[in-house]
N, C-alpha and C positions, 0 to 999 in steps of 0.2 A: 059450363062445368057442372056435373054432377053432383047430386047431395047425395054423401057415403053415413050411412050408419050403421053400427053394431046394437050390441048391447045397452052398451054403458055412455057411449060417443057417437058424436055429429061430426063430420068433416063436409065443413059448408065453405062458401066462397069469404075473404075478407071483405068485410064492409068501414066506413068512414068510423064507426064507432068504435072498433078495432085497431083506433090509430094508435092509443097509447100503450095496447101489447105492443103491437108491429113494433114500434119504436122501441121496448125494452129487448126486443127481439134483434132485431137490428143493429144494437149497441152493446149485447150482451160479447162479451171478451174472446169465447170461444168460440164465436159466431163470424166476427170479423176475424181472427183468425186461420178458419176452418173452411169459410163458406166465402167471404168478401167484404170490405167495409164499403156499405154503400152511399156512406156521406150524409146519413139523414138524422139528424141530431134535435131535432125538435118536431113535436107533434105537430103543427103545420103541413111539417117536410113529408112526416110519416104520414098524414091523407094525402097529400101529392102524390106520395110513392105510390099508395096503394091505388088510385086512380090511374096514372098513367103509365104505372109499372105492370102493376097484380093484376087489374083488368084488362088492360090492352093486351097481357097473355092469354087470359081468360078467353077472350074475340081472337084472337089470332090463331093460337095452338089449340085451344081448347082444354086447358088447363095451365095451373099456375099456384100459386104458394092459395094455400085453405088454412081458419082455422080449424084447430081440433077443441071442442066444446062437451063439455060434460050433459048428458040426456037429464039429467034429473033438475039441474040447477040453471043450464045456458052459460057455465062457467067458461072462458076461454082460457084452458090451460094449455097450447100448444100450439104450433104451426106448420104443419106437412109443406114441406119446402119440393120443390117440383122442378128437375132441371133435366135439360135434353141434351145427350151427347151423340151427336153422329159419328158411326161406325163408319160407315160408308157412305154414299152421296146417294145409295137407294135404302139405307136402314139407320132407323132411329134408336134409341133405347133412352127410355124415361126409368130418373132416378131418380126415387122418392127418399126422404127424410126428414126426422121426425125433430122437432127442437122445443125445448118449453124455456121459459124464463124462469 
């Protein structure tokens, strides 16, 4: 996966140190609502996830949930959520979305 920046922002890959966003991310109310509850209730869980979730999308598709970091500070305020819906059985379309805690 590709490192995206603007201005102001980084959208880089999740890393291990990123587990206790992930995890407030993960838990947040309109998240499991809206997106899925994916069962991972403790920071443990949340490197787990991000290892054999986030990355193994990363190696497979060639992308997968990023955070979004602030340029000036390495802030992690966000997470670009990455999800693929096949149209057809020969066309993808990647949906992107933006979620902060």
């Amino acid at each position: 996966m590709k490192t995206l920046e603007t201005a102001r922002l980084i959208i880089d890959k999740l890393t291990i140190e990123d587990a206790a966003f992930t995890l407030a991310i993960l838990n947040d109310e309109d998240f499991i609502n809206y997106v899925a509850d994916r069962g991972v209730r403790t920071e443990e869980q949340a490197k787990a996830y991000i290892v054999d979730k986030i990355r193994a999308s990363y190696q497979k598709n060639g992308f997968g949930m990023a955070a979004v970091r602030r340029k000036d500070n390495g802030e992690t305020i966000g997470m670009r959520l990455d999800s693929m819906i096949r149209l057809t059985p020969e066309d993808e379309e990647i949906c992107l979305y933006l979620w902060s805690a």
